[in-house]
N, C-alpha and C positions, 0 to 999 in steps of 0.2 A: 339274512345275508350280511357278511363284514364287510365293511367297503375302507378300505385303505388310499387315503392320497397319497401323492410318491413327486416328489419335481425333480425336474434334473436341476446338478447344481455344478454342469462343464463349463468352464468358459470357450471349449474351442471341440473339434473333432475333425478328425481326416476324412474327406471324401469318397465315400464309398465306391464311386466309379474309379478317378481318375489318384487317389490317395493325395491330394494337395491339403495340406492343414488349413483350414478356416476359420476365424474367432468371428465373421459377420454375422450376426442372428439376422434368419429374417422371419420365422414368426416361430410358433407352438401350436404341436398337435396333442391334442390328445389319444389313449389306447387305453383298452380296456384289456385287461389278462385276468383270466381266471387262472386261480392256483387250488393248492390241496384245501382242504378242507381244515379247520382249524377249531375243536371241541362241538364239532356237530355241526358245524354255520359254514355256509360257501364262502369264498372269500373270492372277493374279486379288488383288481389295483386297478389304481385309477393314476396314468402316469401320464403326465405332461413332456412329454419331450420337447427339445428345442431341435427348430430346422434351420441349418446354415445354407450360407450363401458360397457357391465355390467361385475361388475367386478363379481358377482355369478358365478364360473365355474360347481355348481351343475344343474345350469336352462340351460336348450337348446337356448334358444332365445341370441344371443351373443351379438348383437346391437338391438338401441332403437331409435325412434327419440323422441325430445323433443315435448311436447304438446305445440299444439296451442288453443289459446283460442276464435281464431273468427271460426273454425271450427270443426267439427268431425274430427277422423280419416278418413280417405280415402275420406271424402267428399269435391266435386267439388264444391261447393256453401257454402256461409257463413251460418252462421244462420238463421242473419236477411232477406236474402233473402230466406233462406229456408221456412222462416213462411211466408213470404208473400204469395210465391205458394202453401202454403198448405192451406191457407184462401181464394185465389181467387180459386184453383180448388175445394174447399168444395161449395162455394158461387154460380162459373158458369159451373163448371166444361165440362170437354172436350176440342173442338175445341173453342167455346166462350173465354174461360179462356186463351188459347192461343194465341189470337189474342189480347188480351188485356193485356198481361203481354209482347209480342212486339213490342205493341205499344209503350208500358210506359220501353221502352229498356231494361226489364230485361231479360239477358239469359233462354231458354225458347227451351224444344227442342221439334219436331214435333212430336202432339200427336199421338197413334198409339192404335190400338185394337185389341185384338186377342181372338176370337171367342173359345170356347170350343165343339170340334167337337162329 
Protein backbone atom coordinates (compact mmCIF):
# COMPACT_ATOMS: atom_id res chain seq x y z
CA UNK A 1 0.00 0.00 0.00
CA UNK A 2 1.30 3.90 -0.73
CA UNK A 3 0.37 5.87 1.98
CA UNK A 4 0.63 9.68 1.10
CA UNK A 5 0.40 12.50 3.86
CA UNK A 6 -1.45 15.55 2.63
CA UNK A 7 -2.04 18.99 5.44
CA UNK A 8 -4.09 21.57 4.80
CA UNK A 9 -2.28 24.64 4.41
CA UNK A 10 -5.81 27.39 4.61
CA UNK A 11 -5.63 29.93 6.85
CA UNK A 12 -9.40 30.37 7.06
CA UNK A 13 -12.77 28.64 5.52
CA UNK A 14 -16.48 29.65 5.51
CA UNK A 15 -18.80 27.84 7.55
CA UNK A 16 -20.55 25.28 6.05
CA UNK A 17 -23.79 25.71 7.88
CA UNK A 18 -24.38 29.31 8.32
CA UNK A 19 -21.39 30.62 5.34
CA UNK A 20 -19.59 33.19 7.92
CA UNK A 21 -15.71 33.32 7.24
CA UNK A 22 -13.68 31.96 10.07
CA UNK A 23 -9.63 32.14 10.60
CA UNK A 24 -10.09 30.53 14.42
CA UNK A 25 -8.55 27.06 14.39
CA UNK A 26 -9.78 24.91 16.85
CA UNK A 27 -8.08 21.64 16.29
CA UNK A 28 -7.27 18.83 13.28
CA UNK A 29 -8.84 15.88 12.08
CA UNK A 30 -7.61 13.48 10.39
CA UNK A 31 -9.37 11.28 7.01
CA UNK A 32 -8.34 8.58 5.58
CA UNK A 33 -9.33 8.55 1.37
CA UNK A 34 -8.63 5.85 -0.54
CA UNK A 35 -7.82 6.67 -4.24
CA UNK A 36 -6.97 4.79 -7.80
CA UNK A 37 -4.57 2.66 -7.56
CA UNK A 38 -1.19 3.85 -8.70
CA UNK A 39 1.41 1.11 -10.64
CA UNK A 40 -0.18 -1.88 -8.78
CA UNK A 41 -0.16 -0.47 -5.04
CA UNK A 42 -3.41 0.98 -3.21
CA UNK A 43 -2.89 4.21 -2.36
CA UNK A 44 -4.57 5.63 0.49
CA UNK A 45 -4.07 9.90 1.80
CA UNK A 46 -3.69 10.51 4.96
CA UNK A 47 -5.18 14.22 5.32
CA UNK A 48 -5.13 16.40 8.11
CA UNK A 49 -7.58 18.81 8.01
CA UNK A 50 -8.03 21.86 10.09
CA UNK A 51 -11.57 22.39 12.22
CA UNK A 52 -12.55 26.18 12.57
CA UNK A 53 -14.21 27.78 15.12
CA UNK A 54 -17.57 29.70 13.72
CA UNK A 55 -17.49 32.84 15.06
CA UNK A 56 -21.83 33.10 14.35
CA UNK A 57 -23.00 32.63 18.13
CA UNK A 58 -26.70 32.71 16.63
CA UNK A 59 -26.11 29.10 14.31
CA UNK A 60 -25.92 25.86 16.47
CA UNK A 61 -23.20 24.23 14.54
CA UNK A 62 -20.06 25.73 16.70
CA UNK A 63 -17.17 23.95 14.74
CA UNK A 64 -16.42 23.22 11.05
CA UNK A 65 -13.97 21.45 9.21
CA UNK A 66 -12.44 22.83 6.20
CA UNK A 67 -13.37 21.44 2.69
CA UNK A 68 -11.57 19.14 0.91
CA UNK A 69 -11.51 18.94 -2.43
CA UNK A 70 -10.49 15.44 -3.53
CA UNK A 71 -13.56 14.20 -1.53
CA UNK A 72 -17.09 14.54 -0.19
CA UNK A 73 -17.91 15.06 3.05
CA UNK A 74 -17.95 12.05 5.14
CA UNK A 75 -16.84 9.99 2.09
CA UNK A 76 -14.25 7.11 2.32
CA UNK A 77 -13.18 7.16 -1.29
CA UNK A 78 -11.99 9.98 -3.66
CA UNK A 79 -13.77 10.90 -6.48
CA UNK A 80 -12.01 9.61 -9.02
CA UNK A 81 -12.26 6.35 -7.57
CA UNK A 82 -15.61 6.89 -6.71
CA UNK A 83 -16.44 7.15 -10.64
CA UNK A 84 -14.60 4.48 -11.43
CA UNK A 85 -16.88 1.96 -9.33
CA UNK A 86 -19.91 3.61 -10.40
CA UNK A 87 -18.77 2.72 -14.27
CA UNK A 88 -17.63 -0.71 -13.63
CA UNK A 89 -20.73 -1.56 -11.33
CA UNK A 90 -23.16 0.03 -14.04
CA UNK A 91 -21.01 -1.89 -16.99
CA UNK A 92 -20.68 -5.60 -14.89
CA UNK A 93 -22.25 -5.10 -12.03
CA UNK A 94 -22.36 -7.42 -8.80
CA UNK A 95 -19.99 -10.00 -8.01
CA UNK A 96 -18.01 -9.62 -11.73
CA UNK A 97 -17.44 -5.86 -11.05
CA UNK A 98 -15.91 -7.05 -7.69
CA UNK A 99 -13.53 -9.30 -8.79
CA UNK A 100 -12.33 -6.97 -11.20
CA UNK A 101 -11.85 -3.72 -9.36
CA UNK A 102 -9.62 -6.29 -6.96
CA UNK A 103 -7.79 -7.31 -9.23
CA UNK A 104 -6.97 -3.75 -10.56
CA UNK A 105 -6.23 -2.93 -6.51
CA UNK A 106 -8.81 -0.74 -5.99
CA UNK A 107 -10.59 -0.82 -2.46
CA UNK A 108 -13.58 -2.66 -3.05
CA UNK A 109 -15.82 -4.13 -0.36
CA UNK A 110 -17.67 -7.54 -0.55
CA UNK A 111 -20.61 -7.32 -2.51
CA UNK A 112 -23.79 -8.14 -0.55
CA UNK A 113 -27.69 -8.52 -1.41
CA UNK A 114 -30.44 -8.36 0.62
CA UNK A 115 -33.53 -9.70 -0.59
CA UNK A 116 -37.04 -7.99 0.13
CA UNK A 117 -39.14 -10.33 2.11
Amino acid sequence: MLTVSLRCQCHGAACTGCGMSSSRIHGIDERQIHDLACHGFRVCLHANVRRFRCANLAFDRQTFAAPLSLAMPYQRRSQRLQKVHAQVGLALSGLPSARLLRHQNCVCKKAGYKTAA
